[in-house]
C-alpha positions in Angstrom: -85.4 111.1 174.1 -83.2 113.8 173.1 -82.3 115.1 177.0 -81.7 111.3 178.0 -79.3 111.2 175.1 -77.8 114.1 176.2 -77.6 113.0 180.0 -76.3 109.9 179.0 -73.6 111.7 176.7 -72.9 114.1 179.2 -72.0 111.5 182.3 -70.1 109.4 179.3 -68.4 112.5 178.9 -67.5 112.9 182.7 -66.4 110.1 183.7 -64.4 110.6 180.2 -62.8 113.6 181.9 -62.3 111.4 185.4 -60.2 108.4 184.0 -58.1 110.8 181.6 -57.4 112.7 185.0 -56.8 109.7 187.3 -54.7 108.6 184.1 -52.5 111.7 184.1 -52.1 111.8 187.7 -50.8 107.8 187.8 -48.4 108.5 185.1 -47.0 111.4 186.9 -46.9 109.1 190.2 -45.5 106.4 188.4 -42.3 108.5 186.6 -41.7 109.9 190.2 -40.5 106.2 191.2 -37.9 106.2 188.7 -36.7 110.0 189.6 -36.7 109.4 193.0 -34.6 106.2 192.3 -32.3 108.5 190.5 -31.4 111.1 193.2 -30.3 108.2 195.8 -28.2 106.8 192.9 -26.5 109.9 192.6 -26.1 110.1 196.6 -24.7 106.7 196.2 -22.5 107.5 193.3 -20.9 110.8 195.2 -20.0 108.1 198.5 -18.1 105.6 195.6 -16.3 108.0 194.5 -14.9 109.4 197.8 -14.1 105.9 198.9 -10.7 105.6 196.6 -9.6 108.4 198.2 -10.1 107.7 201.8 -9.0 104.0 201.3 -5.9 105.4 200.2 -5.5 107.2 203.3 -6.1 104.7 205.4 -4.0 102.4 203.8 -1.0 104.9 204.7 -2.0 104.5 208.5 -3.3 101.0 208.8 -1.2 98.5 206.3 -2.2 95.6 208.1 -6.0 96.0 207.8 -5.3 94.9 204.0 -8.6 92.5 204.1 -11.2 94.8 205.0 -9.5 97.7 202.6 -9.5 95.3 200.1 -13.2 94.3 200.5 -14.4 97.7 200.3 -12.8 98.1 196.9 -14.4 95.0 196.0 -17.7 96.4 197.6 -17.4 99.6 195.5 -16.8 97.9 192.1 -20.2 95.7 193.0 -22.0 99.5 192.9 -20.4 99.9 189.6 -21.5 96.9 187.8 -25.2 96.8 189.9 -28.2 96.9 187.0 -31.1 96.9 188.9 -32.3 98.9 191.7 -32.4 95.7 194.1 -28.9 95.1 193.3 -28.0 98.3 193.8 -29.4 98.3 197.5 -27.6 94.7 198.2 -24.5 96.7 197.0 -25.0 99.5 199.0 -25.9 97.9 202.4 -22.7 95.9 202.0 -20.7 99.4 201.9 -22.4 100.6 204.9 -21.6 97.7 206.8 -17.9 97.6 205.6 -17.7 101.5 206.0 -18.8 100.6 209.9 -16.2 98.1 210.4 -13.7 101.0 208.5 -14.2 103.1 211.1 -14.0 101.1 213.7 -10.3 100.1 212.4 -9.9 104.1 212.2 -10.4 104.4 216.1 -7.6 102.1 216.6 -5.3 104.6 214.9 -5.3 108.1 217.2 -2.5 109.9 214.3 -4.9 108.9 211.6 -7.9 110.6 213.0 -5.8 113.4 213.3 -4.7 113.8 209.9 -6.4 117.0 207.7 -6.7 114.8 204.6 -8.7 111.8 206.6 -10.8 114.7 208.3 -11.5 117.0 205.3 -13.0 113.4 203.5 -14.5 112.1 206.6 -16.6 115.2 206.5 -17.5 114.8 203.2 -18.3 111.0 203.8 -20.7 112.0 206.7 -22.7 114.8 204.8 -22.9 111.8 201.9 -24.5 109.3 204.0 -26.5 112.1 205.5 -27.8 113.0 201.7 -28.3 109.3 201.0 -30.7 108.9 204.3 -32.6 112.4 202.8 -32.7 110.6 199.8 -33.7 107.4 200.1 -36.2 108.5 203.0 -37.7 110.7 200.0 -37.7 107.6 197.5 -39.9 105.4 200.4 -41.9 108.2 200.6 -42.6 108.1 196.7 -42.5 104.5 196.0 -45.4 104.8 199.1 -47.4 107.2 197.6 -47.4 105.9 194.2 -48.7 102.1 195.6 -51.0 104.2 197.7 -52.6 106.0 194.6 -52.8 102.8 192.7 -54.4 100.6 194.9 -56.9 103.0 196.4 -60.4 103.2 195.4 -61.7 104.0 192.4 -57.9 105.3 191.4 -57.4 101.0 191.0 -59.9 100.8 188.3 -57.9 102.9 186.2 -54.7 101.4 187.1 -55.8 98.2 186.3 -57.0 98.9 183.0 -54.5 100.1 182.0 -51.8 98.2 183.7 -49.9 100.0 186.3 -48.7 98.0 188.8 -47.4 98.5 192.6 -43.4 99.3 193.1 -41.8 96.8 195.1 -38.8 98.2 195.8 -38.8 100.1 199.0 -35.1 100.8 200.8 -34.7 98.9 203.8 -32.0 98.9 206.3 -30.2 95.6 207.3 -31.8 93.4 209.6 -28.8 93.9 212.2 -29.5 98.0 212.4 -32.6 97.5 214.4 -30.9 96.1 217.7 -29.1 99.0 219.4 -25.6 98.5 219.5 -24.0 96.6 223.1 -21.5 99.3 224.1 -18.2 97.7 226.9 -16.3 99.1 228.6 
């Protein structure tokens, strides 16, 4: 009687020991999420605030192109007032594609590409989106890894009791950046 009690107090005890690890190790998954989130916010925050600066440059160069200047403002102060991570990727896809059409309005002015000021921040503007790729690549990779760990077996039996749920946000490019570009001469 006594060494069944203590069999059954011992595997009591184990699987005790299991779901406090399995616990430990979602909760640790699950804040990654949010710090991930938080380096490709800060990526995104360094690219808003170069934009003023090389907006003003342009605007020196290319006076005409008022529309698209203006909407990348507009698209900058969207980032600012963004709560959520989803709005926050809406508002960041929308500067990519503005920052596109930017530079293709820079190609049409040879003196402006020329200019030290435009260069130095166009440098800085192309290691910034090359931090936000790292970044949000490295964000995918956690939000992944988390929904991995808390749907897979017997990890979801923990997760379930005690209510972690799968992140939906995963950063996706726009549906037009996966058709190569048509290139005439």
């Amino acid at each position: 009687m006594k060494k069944g009690l203590l069999i059954v107090l011992g595997v009591v005890l184990l699987a005790g020991l299991w779901a406090g690890s399995v616990y430990n190790g979602l909760v640790s998954s699950s804040e990654a999420v949010p710090a991930a989130w938080s380096q490709v916010q800060t990526v995104l925050q360094r690219r808003y605030d170069l934009i003023p600066n090389l907006v003003n440059t342009v605007k020196g160069y290319a006076k005409h192109e008022k529309e698209l200047l203006t909407e990348v403002t507009r698209l900058r102060s969207q980032w600012g007032e963004a709560k959520t991570p989803g709005q926050q990727m809406a508002a960041a896809s929308g500067m990519e594609s503005a920052l596109s059409r930017l530079m293709v309005v820079v190609e049409q002015y040879p003196q402006l590409k020329a200019n030290e000021n435009f260069i130095r921040l166009m440098d800085e503007l192309a290691g910034t989106e090359n931090r936000i790729s790292v970044e949000r690549r490295s964000y995918n990779e956690t939000v992944n890894a988390y929904n991995v760990t808390v749907r897979r077996f017997p990890t979801n039996l923990v997760a379930g009791l005690f209510g972690f749920k799968k992140a939906e946000n995963y950063f996706a490019g726009e549906k037009e950046a996966q058709q190569a570009p048509k290139v005439q001469f």
